[in-house]
mmCIF file of the N, C-alpha and C atoms, coordinates in Angstrom:
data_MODEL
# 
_entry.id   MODEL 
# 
loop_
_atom_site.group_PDB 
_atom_site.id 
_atom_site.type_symbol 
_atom_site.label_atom_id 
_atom_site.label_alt_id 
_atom_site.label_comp_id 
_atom_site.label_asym_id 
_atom_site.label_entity_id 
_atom_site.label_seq_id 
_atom_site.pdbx_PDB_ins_code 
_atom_site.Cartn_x 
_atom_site.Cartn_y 
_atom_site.Cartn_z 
_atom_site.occupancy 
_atom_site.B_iso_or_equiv 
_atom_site.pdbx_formal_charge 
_atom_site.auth_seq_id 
_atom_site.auth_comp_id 
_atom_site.auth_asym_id 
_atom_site.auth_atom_id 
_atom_site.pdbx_PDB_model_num 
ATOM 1   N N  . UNK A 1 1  ? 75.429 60.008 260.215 1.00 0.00 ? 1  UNK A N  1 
ATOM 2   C CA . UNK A 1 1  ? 76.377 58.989 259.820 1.00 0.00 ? 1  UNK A CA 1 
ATOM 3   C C  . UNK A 1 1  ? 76.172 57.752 260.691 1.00 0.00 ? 1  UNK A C  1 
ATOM 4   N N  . UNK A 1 2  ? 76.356 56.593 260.218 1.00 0.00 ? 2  UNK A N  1 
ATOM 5   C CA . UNK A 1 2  ? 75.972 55.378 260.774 1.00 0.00 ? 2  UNK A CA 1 
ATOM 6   C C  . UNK A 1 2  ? 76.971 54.537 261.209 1.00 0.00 ? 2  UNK A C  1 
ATOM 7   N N  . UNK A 1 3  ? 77.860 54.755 261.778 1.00 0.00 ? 3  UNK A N  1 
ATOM 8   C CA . UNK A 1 3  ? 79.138 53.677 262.378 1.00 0.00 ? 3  UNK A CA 1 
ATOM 9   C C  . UNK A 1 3  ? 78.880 52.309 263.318 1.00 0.00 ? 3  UNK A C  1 
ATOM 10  N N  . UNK A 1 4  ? 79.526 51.511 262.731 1.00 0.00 ? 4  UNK A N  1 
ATOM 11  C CA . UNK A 1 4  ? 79.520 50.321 263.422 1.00 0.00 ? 4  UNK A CA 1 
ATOM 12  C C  . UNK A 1 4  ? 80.606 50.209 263.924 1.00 0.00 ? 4  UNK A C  1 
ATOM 13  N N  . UNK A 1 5  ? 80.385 49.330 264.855 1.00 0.00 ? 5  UNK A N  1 
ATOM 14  C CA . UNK A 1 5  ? 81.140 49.370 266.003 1.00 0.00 ? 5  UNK A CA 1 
ATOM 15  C C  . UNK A 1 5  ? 82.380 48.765 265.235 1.00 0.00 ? 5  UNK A C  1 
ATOM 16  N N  . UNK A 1 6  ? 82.305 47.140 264.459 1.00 0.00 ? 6  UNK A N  1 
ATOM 17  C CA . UNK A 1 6  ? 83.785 46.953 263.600 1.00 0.00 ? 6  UNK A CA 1 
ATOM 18  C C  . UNK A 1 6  ? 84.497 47.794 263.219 1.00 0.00 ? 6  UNK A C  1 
ATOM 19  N N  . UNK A 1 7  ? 83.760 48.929 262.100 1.00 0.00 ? 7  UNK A N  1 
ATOM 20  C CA . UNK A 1 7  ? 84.604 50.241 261.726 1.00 0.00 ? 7  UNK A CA 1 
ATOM 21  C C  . UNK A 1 7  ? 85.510 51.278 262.679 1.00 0.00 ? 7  UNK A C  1 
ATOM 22  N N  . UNK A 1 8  ? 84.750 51.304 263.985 1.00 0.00 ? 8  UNK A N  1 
ATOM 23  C CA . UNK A 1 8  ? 85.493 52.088 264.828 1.00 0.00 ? 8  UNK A CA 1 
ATOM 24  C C  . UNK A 1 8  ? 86.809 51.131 265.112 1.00 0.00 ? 8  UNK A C  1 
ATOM 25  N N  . UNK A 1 9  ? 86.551 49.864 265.555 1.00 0.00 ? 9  UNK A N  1 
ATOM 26  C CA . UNK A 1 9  ? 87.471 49.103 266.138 1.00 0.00 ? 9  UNK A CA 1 
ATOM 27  C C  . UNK A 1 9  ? 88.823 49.337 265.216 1.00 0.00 ? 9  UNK A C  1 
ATOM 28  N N  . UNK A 1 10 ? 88.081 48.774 263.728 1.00 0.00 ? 10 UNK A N  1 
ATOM 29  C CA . UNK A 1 10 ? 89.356 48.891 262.498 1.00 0.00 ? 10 UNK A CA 1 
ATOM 30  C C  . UNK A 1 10 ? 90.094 50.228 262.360 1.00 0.00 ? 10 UNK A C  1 
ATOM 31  N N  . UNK A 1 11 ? 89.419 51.650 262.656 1.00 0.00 ? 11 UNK A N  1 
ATOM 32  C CA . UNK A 1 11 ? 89.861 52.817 262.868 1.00 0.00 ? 11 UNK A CA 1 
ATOM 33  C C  . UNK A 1 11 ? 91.146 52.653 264.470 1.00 0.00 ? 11 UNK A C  1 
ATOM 34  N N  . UNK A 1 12 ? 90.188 52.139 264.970 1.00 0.00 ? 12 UNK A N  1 
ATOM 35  C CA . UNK A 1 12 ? 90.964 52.266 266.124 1.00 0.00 ? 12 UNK A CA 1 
ATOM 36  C C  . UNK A 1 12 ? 92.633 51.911 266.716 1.00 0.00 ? 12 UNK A C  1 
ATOM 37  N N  . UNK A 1 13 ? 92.317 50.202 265.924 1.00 0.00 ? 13 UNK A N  1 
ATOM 38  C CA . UNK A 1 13 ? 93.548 50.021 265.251 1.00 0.00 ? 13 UNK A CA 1 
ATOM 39  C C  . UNK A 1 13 ? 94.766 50.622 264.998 1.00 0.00 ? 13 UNK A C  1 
ATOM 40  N N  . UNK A 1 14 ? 94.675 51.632 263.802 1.00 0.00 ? 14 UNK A N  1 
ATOM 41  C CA . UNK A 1 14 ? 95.323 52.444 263.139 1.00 0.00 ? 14 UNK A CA 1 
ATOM 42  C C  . UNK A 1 14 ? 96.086 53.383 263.783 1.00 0.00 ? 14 UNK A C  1 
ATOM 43  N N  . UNK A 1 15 ? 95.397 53.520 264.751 1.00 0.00 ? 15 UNK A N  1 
ATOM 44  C CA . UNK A 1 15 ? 96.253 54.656 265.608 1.00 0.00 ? 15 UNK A CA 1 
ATOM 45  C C  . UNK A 1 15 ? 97.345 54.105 266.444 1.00 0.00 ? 15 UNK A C  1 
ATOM 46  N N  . UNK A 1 16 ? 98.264 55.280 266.802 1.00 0.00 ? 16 UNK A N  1 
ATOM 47  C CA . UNK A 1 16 ? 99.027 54.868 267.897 1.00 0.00 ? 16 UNK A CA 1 
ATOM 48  C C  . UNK A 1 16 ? 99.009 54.411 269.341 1.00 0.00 ? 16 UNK A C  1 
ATOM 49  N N  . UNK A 1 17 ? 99.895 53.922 269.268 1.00 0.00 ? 17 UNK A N  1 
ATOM 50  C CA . UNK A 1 17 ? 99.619 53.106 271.393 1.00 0.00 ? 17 UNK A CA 1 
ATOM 51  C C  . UNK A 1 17 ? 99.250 54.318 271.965 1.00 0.00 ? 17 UNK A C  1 
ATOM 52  N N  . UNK A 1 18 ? 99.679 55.415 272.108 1.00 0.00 ? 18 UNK A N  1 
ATOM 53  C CA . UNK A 1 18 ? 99.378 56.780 272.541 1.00 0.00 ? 18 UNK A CA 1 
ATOM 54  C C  . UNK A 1 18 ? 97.816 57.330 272.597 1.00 0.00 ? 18 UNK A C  1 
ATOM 55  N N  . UNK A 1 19 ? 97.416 57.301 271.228 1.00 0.00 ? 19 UNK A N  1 
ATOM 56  C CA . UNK A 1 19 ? 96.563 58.087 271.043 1.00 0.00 ? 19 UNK A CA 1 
ATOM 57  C C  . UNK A 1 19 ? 95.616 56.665 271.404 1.00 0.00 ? 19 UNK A C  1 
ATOM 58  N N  . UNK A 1 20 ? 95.427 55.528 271.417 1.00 0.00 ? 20 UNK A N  1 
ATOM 59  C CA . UNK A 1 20 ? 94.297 54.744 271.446 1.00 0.00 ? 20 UNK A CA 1 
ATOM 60  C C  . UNK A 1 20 ? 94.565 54.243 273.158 1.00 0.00 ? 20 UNK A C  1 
ATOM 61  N N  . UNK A 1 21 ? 95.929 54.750 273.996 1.00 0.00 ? 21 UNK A N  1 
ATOM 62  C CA . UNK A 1 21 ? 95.257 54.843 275.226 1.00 0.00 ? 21 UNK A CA 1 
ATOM 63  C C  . UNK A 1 21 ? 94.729 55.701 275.699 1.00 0.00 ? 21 UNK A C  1 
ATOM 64  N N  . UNK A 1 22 ? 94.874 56.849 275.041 1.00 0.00 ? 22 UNK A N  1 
ATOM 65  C CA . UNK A 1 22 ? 94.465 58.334 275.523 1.00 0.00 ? 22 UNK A CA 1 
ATOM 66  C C  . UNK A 1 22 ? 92.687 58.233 274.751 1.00 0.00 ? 22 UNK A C  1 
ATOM 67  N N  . UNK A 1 23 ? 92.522 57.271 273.959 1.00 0.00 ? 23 UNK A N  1 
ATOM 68  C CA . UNK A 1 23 ? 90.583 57.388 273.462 1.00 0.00 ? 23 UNK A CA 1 
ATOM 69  C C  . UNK A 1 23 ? 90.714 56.085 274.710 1.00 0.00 ? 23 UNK A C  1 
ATOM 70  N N  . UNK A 1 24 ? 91.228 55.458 274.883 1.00 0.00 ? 24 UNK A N  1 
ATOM 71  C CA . UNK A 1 24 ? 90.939 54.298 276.041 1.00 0.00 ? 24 UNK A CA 1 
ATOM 72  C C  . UNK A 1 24 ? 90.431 55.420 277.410 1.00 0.00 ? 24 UNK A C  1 
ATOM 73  N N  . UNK A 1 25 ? 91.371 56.238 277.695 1.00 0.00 ? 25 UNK A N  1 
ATOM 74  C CA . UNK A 1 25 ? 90.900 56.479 279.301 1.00 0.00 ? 25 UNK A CA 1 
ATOM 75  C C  . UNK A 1 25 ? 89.846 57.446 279.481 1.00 0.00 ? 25 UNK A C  1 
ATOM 76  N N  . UNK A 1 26 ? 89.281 58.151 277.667 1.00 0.00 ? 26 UNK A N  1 
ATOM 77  C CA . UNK A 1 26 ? 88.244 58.937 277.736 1.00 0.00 ? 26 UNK A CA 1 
ATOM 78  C C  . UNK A 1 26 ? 86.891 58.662 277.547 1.00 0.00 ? 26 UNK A C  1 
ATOM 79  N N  . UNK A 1 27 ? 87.246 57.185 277.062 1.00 0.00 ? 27 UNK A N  1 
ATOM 80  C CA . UNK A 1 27 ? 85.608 56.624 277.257 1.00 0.00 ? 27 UNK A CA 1 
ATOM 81  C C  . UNK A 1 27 ? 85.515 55.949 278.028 1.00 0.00 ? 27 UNK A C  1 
ATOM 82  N N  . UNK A 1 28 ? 86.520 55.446 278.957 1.00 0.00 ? 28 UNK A N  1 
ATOM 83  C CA . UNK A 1 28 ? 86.574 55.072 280.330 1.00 0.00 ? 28 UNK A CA 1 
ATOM 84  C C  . UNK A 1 28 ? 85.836 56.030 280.991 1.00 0.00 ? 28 UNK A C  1 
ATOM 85  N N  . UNK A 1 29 ? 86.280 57.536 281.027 1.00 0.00 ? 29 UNK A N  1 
ATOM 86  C CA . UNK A 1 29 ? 85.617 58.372 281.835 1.00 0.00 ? 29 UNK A CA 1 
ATOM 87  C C  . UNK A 1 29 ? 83.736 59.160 281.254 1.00 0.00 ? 29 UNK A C  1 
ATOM 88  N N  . UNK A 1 30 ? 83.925 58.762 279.961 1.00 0.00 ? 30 UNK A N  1 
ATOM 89  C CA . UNK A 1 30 ? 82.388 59.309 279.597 1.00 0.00 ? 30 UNK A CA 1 
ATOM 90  C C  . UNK A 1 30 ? 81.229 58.179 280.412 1.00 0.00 ? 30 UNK A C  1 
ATOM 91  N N  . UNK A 1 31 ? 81.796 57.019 280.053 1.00 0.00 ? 31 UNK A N  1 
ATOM 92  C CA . UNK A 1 31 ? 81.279 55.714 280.730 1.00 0.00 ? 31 UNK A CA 1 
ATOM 93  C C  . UNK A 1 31 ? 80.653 55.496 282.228 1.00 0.00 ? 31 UNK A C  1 
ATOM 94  N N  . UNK A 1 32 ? 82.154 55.707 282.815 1.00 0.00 ? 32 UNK A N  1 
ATOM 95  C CA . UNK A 1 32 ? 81.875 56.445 284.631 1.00 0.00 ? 32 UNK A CA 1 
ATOM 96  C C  . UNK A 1 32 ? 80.719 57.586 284.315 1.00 0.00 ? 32 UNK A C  1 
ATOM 97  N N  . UNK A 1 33 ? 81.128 58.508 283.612 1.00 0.00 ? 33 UNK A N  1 
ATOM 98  C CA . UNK A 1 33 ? 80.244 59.902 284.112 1.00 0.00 ? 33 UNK A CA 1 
ATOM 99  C C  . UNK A 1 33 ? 78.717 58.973 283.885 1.00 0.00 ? 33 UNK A C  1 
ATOM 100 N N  . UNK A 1 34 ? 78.493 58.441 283.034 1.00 0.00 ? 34 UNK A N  1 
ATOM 101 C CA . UNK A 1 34 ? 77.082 58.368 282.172 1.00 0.00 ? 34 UNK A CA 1 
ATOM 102 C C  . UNK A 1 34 ? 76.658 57.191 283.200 1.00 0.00 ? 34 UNK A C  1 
ATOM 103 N N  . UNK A 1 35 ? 77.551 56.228 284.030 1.00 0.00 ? 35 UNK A N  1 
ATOM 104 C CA . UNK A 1 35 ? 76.806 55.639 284.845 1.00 0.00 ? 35 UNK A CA 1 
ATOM 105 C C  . UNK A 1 35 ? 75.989 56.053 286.159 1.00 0.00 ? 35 UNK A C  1 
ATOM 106 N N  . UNK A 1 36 ? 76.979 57.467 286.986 1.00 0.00 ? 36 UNK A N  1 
ATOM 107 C CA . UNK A 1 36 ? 77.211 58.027 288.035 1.00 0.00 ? 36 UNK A CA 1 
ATOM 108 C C  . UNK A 1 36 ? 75.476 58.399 287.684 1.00 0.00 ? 36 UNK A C  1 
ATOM 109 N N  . UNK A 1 37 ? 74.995 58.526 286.888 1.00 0.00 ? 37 UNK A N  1 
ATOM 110 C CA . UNK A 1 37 ? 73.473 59.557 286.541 1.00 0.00 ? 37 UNK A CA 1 
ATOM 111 C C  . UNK A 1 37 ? 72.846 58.655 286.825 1.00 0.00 ? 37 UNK A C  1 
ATOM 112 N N  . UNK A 1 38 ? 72.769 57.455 286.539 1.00 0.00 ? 38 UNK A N  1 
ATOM 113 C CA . UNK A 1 38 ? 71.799 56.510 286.811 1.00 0.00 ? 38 UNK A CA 1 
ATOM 114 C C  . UNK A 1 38 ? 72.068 55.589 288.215 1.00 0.00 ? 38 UNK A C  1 
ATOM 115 N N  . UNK A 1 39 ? 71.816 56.584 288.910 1.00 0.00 ? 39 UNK A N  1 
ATOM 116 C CA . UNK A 1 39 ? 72.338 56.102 290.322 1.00 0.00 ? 39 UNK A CA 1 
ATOM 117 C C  . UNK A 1 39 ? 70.942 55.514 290.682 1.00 0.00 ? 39 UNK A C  1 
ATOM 118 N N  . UNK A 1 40 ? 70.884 54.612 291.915 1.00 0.00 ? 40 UNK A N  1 
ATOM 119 C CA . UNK A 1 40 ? 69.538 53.449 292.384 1.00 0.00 ? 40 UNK A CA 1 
ATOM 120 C C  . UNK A 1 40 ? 69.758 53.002 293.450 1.00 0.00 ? 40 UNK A C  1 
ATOM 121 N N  . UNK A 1 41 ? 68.685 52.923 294.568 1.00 0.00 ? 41 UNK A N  1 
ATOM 122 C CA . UNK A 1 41 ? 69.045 52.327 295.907 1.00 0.00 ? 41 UNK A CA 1 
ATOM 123 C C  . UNK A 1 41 ? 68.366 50.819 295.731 1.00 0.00 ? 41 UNK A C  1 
ATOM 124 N N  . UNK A 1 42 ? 69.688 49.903 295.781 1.00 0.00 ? 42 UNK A N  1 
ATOM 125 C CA . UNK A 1 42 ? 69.313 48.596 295.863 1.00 0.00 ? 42 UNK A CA 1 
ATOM 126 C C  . UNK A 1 42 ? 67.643 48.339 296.646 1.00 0.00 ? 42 UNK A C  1 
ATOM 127 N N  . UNK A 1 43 ? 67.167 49.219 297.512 1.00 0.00 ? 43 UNK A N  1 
ATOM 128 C CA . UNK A 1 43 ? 66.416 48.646 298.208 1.00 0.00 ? 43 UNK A CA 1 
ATOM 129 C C  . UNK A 1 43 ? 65.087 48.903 297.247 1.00 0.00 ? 43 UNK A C  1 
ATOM 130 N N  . UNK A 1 44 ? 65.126 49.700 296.281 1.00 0.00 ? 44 UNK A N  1 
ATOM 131 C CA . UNK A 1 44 ? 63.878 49.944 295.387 1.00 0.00 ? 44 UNK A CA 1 
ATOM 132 C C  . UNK A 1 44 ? 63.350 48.573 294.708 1.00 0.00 ? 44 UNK A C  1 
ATOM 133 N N  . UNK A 1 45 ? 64.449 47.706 294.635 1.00 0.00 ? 45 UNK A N  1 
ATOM 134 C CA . UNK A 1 45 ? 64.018 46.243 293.804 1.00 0.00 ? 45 UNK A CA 1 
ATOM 135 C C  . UNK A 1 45 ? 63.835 45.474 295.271 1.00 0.00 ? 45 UNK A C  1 
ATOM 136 N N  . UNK A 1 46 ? 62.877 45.663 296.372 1.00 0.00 ? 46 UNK A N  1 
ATOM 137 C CA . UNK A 1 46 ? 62.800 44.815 297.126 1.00 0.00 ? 46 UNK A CA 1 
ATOM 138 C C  . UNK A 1 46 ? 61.697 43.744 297.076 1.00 0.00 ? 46 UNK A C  1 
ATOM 139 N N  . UNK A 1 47 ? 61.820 42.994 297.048 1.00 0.00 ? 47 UNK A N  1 
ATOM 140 C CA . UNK A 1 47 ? 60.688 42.009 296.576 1.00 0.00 ? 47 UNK A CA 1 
ATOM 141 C C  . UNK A 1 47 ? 60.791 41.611 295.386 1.00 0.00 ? 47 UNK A C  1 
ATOM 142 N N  . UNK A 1 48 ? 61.395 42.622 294.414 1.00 0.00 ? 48 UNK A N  1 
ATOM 143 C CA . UNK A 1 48 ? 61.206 41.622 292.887 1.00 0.00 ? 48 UNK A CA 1 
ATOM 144 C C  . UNK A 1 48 ? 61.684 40.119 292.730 1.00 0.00 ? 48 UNK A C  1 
ATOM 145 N N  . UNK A 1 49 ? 60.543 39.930 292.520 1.00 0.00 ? 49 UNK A N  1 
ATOM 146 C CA . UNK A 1 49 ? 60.454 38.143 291.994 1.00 0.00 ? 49 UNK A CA 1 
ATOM 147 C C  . UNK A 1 49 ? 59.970 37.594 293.019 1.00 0.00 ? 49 UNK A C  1 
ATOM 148 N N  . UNK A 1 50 ? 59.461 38.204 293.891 1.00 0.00 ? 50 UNK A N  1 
ATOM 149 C CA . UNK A 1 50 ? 59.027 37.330 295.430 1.00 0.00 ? 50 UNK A CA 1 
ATOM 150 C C  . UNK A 1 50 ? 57.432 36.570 294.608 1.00 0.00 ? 50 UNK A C  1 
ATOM 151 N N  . UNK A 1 51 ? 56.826 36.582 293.458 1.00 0.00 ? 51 UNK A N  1 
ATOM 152 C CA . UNK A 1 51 ? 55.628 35.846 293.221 1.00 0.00 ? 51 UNK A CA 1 
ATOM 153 C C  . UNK A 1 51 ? 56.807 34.560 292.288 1.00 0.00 ? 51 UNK A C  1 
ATOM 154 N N  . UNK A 1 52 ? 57.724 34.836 292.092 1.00 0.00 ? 52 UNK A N  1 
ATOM 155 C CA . UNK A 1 52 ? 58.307 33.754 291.443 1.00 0.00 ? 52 UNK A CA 1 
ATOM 156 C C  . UNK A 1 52 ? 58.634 32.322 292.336 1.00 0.00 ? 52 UNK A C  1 
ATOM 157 N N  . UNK A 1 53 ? 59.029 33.583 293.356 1.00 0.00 ? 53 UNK A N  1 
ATOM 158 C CA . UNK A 1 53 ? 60.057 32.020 294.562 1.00 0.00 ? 53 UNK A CA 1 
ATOM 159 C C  . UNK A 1 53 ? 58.546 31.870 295.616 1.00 0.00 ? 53 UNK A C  1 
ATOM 160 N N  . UNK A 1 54 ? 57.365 32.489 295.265 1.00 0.00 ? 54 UNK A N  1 
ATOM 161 C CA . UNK A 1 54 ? 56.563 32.157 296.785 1.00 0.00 ? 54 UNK A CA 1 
ATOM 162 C C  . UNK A 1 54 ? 56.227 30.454 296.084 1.00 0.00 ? 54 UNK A C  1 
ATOM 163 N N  . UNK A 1 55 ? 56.089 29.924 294.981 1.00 0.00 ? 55 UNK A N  1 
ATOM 164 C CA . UNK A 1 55 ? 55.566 28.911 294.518 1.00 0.00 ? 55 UNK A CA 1 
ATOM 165 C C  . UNK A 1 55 ? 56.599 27.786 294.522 1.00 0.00 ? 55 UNK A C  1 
ATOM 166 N N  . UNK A 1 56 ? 57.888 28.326 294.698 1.00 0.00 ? 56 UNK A N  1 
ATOM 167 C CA . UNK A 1 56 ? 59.033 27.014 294.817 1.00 0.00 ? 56 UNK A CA 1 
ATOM 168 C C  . UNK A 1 56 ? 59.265 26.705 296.482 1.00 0.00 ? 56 UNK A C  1 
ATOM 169 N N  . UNK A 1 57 ? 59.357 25.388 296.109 1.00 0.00 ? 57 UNK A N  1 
ATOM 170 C CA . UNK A 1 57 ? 59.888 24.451 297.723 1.00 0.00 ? 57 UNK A CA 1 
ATOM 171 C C  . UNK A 1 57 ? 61.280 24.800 297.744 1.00 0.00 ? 57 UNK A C  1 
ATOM 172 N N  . UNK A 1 58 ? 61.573 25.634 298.731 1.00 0.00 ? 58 UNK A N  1 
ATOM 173 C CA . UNK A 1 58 ? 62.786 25.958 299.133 1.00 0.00 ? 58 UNK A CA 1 
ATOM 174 C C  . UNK A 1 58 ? 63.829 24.819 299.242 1.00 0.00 ? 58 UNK A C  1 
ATOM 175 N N  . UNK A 1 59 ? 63.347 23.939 300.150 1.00 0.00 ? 59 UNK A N  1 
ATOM 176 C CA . UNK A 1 59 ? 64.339 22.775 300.605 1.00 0.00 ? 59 UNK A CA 1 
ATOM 177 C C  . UNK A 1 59 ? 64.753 22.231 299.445 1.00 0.00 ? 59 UNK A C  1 
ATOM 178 N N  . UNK A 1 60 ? 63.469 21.553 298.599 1.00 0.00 ? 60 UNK A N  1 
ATOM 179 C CA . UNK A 1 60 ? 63.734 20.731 297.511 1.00 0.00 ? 60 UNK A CA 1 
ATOM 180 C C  . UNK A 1 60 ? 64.566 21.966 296.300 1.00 0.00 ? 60 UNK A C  1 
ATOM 181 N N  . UNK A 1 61 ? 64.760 23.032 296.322 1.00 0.00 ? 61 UNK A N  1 
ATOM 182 C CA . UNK A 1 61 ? 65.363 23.806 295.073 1.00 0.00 ? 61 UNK A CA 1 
ATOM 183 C C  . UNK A 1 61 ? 66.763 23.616 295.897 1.00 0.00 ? 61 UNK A C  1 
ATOM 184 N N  . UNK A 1 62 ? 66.711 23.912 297.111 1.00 0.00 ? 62 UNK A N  1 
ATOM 185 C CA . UNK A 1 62 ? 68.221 23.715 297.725 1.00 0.00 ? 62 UNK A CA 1 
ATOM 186 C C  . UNK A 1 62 ? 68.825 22.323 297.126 1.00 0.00 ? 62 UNK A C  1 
ATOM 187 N N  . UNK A 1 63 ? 68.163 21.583 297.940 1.00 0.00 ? 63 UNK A N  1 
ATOM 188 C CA . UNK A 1 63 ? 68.830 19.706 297.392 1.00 0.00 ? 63 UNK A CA 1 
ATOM 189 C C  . UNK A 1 63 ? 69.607 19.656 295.884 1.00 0.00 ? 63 UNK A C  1 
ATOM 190 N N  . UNK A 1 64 ? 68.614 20.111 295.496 1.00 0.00 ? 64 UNK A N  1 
ATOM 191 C CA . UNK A 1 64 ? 68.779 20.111 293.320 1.00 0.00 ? 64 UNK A CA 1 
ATOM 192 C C  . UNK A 1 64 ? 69.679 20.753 293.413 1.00 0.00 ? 64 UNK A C  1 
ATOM 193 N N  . UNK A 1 65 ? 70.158 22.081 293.830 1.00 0.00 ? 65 UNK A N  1 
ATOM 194 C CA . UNK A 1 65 ? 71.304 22.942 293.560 1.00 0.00 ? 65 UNK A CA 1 
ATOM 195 C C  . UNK A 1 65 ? 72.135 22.115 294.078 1.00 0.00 ? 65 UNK A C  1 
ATOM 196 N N  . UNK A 1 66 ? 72.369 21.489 295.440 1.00 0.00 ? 66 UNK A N  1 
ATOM 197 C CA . UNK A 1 66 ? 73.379 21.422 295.596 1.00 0.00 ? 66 UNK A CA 1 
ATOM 198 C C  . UNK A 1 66 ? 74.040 19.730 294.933 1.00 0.00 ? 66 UNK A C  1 
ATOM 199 N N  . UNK A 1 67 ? 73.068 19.253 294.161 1.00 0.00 ? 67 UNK A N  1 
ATOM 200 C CA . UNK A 1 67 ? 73.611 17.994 293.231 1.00 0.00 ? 67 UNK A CA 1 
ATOM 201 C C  . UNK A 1 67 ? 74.423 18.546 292.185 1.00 0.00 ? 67 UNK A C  1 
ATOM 202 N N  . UNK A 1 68 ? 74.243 19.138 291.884 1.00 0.00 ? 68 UNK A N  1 
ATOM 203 C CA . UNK A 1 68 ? 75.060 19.675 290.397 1.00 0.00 ? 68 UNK A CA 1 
ATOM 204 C C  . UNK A 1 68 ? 76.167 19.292 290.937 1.00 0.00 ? 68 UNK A C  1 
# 
């Protein structure tokens, strides 16, 4: 079966304050669980983008930022 996300919403709707906080705090928690798995130590992305910024003038990208 193919559900879009509108259809759920319009389903969702329908229900009571009750029952659509009680689907509120359970995909709150499938959400948490399903993030907790994809756990990552910031330090694995160390360097990414360092060939991006080795070619920019620091000072002069500072200056520009801080005109805005």
């Amino acid at each position: 079966m193919n559900l879009s996300v509108n259809y759920l919403l319009l389903q969702i709707k329908r229900l009571d304050k009750r029952d659509q906080r009680r689907l509120f705090n359970q995909l709150t928690l499938m959400i948490q669980k399903s993030a907790k798995k994809k756990n990552f130590k910031l330090s694995s992305i160390s360097g990414l983008g360092s060939s991006i910024w080795s070619v920019v003038k620091i000072d002069e990208y500072l200056d520009q930022e801080r005109e805005w």
